[in-house]
N, C-alpha and C positions, 0 to 999 in steps of 0.2 A: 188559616194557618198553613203555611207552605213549611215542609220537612222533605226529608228522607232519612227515617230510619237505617239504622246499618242493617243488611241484609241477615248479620249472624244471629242477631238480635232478636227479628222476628222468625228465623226458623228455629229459635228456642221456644220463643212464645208458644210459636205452632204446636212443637215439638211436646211441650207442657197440654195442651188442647189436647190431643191426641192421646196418650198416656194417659190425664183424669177421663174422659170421654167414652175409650178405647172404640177408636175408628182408623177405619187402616189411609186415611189421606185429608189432607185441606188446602185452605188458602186463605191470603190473608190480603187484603185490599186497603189502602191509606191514603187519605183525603191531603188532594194538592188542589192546586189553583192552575188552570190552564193558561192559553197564550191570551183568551179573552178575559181572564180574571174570577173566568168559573169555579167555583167548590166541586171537585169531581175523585169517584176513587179510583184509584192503580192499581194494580196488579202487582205486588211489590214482592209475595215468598209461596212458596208454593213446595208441597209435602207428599208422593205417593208411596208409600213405604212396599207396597207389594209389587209396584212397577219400577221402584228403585230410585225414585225422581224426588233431587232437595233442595231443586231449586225452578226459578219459572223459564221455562222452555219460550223459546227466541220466539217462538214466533206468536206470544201470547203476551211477549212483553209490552206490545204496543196499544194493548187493549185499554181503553177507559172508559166509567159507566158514568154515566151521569147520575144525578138523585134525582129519580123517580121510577115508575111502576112499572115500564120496558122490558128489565129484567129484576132480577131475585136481590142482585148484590144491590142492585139501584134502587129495589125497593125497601130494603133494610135498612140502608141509609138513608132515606127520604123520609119514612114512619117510626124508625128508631124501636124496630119491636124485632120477635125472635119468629122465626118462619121452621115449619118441618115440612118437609116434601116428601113423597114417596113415588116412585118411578115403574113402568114393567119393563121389563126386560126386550130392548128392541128385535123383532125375529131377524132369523137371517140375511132376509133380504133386504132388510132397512139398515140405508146407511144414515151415517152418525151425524148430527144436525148442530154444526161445532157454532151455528146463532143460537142455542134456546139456551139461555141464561143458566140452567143447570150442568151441561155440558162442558167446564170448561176440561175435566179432565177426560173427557173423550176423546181426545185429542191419541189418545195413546191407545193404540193396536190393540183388540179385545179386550179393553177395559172401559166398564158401562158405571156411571153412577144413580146407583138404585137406590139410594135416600140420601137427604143431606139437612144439614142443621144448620141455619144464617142466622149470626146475629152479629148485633152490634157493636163498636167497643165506643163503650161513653165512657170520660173521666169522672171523678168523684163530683166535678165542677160541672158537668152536663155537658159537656163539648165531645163532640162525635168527632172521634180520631180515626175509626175506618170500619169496616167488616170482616168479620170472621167466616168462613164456613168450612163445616165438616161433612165428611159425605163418607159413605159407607159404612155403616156401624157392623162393631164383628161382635160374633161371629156372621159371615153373609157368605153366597152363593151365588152363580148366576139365574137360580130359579125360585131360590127360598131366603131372603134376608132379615134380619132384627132388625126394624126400624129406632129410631132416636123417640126416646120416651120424655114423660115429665122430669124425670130424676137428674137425664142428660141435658134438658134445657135448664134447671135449674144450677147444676153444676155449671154448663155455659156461661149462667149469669154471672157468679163467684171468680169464675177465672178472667171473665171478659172485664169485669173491672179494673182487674190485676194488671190485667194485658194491658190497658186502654192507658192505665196511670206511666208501666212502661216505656209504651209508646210516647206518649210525650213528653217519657224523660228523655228519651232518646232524641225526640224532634227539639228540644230546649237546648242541648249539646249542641245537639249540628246547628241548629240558629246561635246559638254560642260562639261555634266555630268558625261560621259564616259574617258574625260580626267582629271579628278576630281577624280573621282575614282582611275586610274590607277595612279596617281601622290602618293596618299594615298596609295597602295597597294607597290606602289615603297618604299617609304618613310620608313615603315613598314619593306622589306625586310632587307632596308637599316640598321635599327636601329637593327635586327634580327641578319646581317652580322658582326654588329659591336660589339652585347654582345650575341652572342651564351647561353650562359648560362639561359640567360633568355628569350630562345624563347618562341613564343607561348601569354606571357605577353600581350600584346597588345591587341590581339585578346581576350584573356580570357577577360579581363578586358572591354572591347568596350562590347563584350555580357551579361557580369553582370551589367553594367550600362544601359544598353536597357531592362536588364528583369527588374530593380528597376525601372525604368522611364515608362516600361507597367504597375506596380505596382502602380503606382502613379496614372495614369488614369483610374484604375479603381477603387480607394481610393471613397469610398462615405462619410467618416466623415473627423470629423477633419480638421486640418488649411490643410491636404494634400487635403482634395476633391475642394479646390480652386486652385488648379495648377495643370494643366493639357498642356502634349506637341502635339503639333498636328507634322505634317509627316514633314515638313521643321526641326522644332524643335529637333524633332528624327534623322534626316540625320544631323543637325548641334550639336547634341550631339555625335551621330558616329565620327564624323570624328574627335572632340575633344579629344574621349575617344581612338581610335587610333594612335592616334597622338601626345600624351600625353606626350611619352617619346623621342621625335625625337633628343631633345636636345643634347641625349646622344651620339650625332655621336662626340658632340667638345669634350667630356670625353677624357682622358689620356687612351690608353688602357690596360695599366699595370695597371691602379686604378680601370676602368671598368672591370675585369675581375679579382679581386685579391680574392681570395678562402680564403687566412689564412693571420692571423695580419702579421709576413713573409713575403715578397715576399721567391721565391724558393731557392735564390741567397745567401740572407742573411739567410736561416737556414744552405745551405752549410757552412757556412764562420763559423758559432758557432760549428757546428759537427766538421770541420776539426781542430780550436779550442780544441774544446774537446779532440778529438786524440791526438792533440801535448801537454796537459796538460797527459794524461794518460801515454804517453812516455817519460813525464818527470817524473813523480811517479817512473816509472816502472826503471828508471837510478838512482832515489835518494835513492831508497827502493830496491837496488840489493840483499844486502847480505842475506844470509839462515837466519839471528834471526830479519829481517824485512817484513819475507812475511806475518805476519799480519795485519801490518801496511799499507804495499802497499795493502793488500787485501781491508783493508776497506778505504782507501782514493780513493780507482779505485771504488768502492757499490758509495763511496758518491758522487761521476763524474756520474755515470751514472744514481741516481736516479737525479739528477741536470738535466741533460739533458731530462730524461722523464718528468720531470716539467715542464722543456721551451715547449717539444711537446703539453704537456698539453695545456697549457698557450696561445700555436701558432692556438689551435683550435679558431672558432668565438662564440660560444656556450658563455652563462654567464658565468662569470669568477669566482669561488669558491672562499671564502675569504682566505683562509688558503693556494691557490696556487699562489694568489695575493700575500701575505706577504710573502710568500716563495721566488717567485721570488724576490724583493724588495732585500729579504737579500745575491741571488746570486751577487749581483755588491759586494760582500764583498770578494767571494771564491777568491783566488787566488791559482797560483800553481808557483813553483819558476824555472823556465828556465835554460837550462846548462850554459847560458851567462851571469848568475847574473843578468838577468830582471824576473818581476812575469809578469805572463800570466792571465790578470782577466776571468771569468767563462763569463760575462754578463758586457756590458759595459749599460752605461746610457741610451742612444738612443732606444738600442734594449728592454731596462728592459720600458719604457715608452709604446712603442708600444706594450708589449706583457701584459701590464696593462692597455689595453685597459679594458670597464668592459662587454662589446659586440660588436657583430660585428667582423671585419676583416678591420675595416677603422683607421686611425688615425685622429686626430684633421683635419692637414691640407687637409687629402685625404677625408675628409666628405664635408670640406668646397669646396673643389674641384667636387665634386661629386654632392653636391647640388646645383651649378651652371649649370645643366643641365636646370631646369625649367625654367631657363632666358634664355637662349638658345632656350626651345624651343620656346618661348614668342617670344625672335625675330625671329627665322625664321620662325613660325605660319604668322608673321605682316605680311612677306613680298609677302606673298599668296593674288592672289585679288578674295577673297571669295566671292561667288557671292549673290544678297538678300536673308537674310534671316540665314548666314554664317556667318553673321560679326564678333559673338561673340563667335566662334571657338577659336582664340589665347589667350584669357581673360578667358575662361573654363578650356583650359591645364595649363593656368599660375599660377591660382590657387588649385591645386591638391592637393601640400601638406601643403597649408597654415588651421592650426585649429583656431576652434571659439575662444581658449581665447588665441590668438595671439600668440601662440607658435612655430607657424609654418615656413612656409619659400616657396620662397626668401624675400617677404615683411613682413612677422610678421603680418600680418590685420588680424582684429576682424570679430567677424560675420555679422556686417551687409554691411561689402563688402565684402562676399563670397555667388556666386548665390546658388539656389539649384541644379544647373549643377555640380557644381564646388563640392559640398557637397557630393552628391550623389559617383562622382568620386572619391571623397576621400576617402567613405568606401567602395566602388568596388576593388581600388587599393591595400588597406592595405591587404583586406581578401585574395587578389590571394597572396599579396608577401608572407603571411602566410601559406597558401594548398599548392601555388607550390612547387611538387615533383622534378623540374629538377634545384635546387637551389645546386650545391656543395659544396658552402658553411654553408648551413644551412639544418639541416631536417627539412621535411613538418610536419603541425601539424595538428589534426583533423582538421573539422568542428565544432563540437563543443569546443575545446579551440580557433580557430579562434575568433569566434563569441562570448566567453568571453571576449577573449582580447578588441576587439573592444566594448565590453559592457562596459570595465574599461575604455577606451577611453571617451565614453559618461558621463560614471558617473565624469571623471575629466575635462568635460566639453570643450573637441575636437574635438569632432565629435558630427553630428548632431541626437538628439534622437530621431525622429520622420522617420525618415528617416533611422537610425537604427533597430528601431522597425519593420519599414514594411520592412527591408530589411530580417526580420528574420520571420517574421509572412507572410509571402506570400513565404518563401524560393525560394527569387530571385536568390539565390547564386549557386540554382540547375541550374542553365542557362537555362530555361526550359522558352523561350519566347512564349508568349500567345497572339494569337488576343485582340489588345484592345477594350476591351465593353467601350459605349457611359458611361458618369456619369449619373443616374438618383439622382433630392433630395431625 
């Protein structure tokens, strides 16, 4: 069983030891698994209450016993039984022998341990979760001390179960959490593997909504200094803001991945088009007193065709290469078989009058089906307290205040300020990211206008705008959160 207990956790434990016991210090040691795959305990809390010390000192952190008879703690855990020791007092002249397994709190300037109590913490299930020990029973001296009796080892036994059950609620969490995580980091890859183009997206975005949300906590005016996220809060806005776009694994991958109004297929199909209008020019306009003629009808094919390239970019659409287009469904060219060949059929002239973008009608409404998606596979996650409203965070990313948004259209007062926040996190990366092939990246500050015209047309939230820009959350530059003072 590999854990790590939370450190506050086991110096209550201890803290509890100590108190039933009454000894003035301990330690608490917790079975991990090394780099070779060993069962070994650590040094994980540590207690001297007359030296002042509540936690374990640096340079004992690094300490690990193996199970077996070496030492005291190695022996406990190896035989699974309760040990008492009793010590004399070292003279003067003997210095302090910080290898002999009872030793560890010698460590500290004229403090000797002259008895101690090891045992072991087993669960109700028989699985040895780590060692206890207590050392110096009080009342003690440096020349006359109470030793740990039967009463105190049986007491030992009663609490070490307690402890031992504890501890592996604690180590169950953190493997909890640990598989929470990796599910989330999977998840991630996954949506990574499936739109290349926008890697990175996830993460950029999870870290701009944690520095706007450190931003908010330290907000002293305003309707923000009354909302503030504590640490649950922060780990259920992570995994929101990650997880954001999962959706997009049920995406079409020809839709998720399309560069130009185009696909690659249908600009072939126009080009090779073009070719066979240009070969029919070039057979209609043979004779020597027509090579004018074919000259400029082959100029007019090919600025046509630089049009449609035009046109096949995702950039705004210029109005005058919009009408242009419009008017290619009209070129024809006359074929040797007595059929015309049109330049631009209807389908392809709609698509390439797209007025931005790279999507068509139906490939947006396609594409904007990811947020339900991820909505239901967020559900089907059993989040644990304090999580719940992880799948309701990403469901509303792209929904704005005056209900323009989507998949549901809702207004602002059912969009959290999770869900707010995210929404002008997300906007800002799809506008800076550099690895977009589709689109080039745009400043910082044209981002940060745009998103200002967002606010001013009433889609984004201004308050949350504002401090997204007056604390330049958007540098990713997260900050210890300071307490709010009034």
């Amino acid at each position: 069983m590999s854990y790590e207990p939370l450190s506050r956790d086991l110096n209550s434990i201890l803290n509890s030891f100590l108190d039933l016991i009454g000894c003035d210090g301990g330690s608490i040691y917790t079975m991990q698994k090394n780099l070779q795959g060993e069962q070994v305990l650590v040094f994980k809390s540590m207690i001297t209450r007359s030296a002042n010390i509540d936690a374990v000192p640096e340079e004992l952190k690094s300490l690990v016993f193996r199970l077996d008879e070496t030492t005291l703690v190695g022996k406990t855990g190896l035989l699974q039984k309760v040990f008492k020791e009793t010590y004399a007092a070292p003279s003067k002249s003997e210095e302090v022998d910080v290898n002999r397994s009872e030793s560890w709190n010698d460590v500290v300037q004229h403090y000797y341990t002259r008895n101690i109590l090891s045992a072991p913490l087993i669960t109700p299930r028989g699985d040895l979760v780590g060692v206890v020990q207590l050392i110096n029973k009080i009342p003690f001296n440096i020349d006359l001390s109470v030793g740990f009796d039967e009463k105190d080892e049986r007491l030992c036994a009663v609490v070490s179960g307690q402890a031992a059950l504890a501890i592996e609620n604690s180590a169950l969490v953190y493997e909890q959490e640990k598989i929470l995580e990796g599910f989330v980091n999977a998840c991630v890859t996954a949506i990574e593997a499936r739109d290349p183009v926008t890697s990175g997206h996830s993460q950029r975005v999870c870290d701009l909504t944690l520095s706007l949300a450190d931003a908010v906590n330290r907000e002293c005016r305003g309707p923000l200094a009354f909302v503030e996220f504590g640490s649950v809060q922060m780990r259920e806005l992570r995994y929101a803001a990650m997880l954001h776009d999962i959706g997009k694994i049920s995406v079409k991958e020809h839709i998720l991945q399309k560069e130009k109004k185009l696909f690659p297929w249908e600009l072939e199909v126009i080009e090779m088009r073009f070719r066979m209008m240009k070969a029919a020019v070039g057979f209609q306009y043979a004779g020597e007193k027509d090579i004018l003629e074919k000259t400029r009808k082959v100029k007019e094919l090919e600025r046509a065709l630089l049009m449609i390239k035009t046109a096949n970019e995702p950039s705004l659409l210029p109005q005058e290469v919009s009408e242009g287009i419009a008017e290619l469904t009209k070129m024809q060219v006359k074929i040797d078989d007595g059929e015309f060949c049109c330049a631009l059929h209807q389908r392809e002239k709609d698509i390439l009058s797209i007025k931005k973008g790279s999507l068509s009608v139906q490939e947006r409404l396609e594409m904007e089906k990811h947020v339900s998606f991820t909505y239901e596979i967020l559900k089907m996650v059993p989040w644990g307290r304090g999580l719940e409203r992880v799948p309701e965070i990403a469901h509303y990313h792209h929904e704005k205040l005056d209900g323009t948004g989507y998949p549901l259209g809702v207004k602002s007062e059912s969009i959290s300020t999770q869900s707010r926040m995210l929404a002008v996190c997300d906007i800002y990366d799809a506008l800076t990211a550099k690895d977009r092939p589709y689109k080039a990246a745009v400043s910082t500050e044209v981002a940060l206008k745009i998103l200002g015209d967002e606010v001013k047309q009433g889609k984004l939230d201004a308050l949350l705008y504002q401090l997204f820009v007056d604390s330049k959350a958007y540098e990713i530059a997260i900050k210890p959160a300071v307490k709010k003072v009034a």
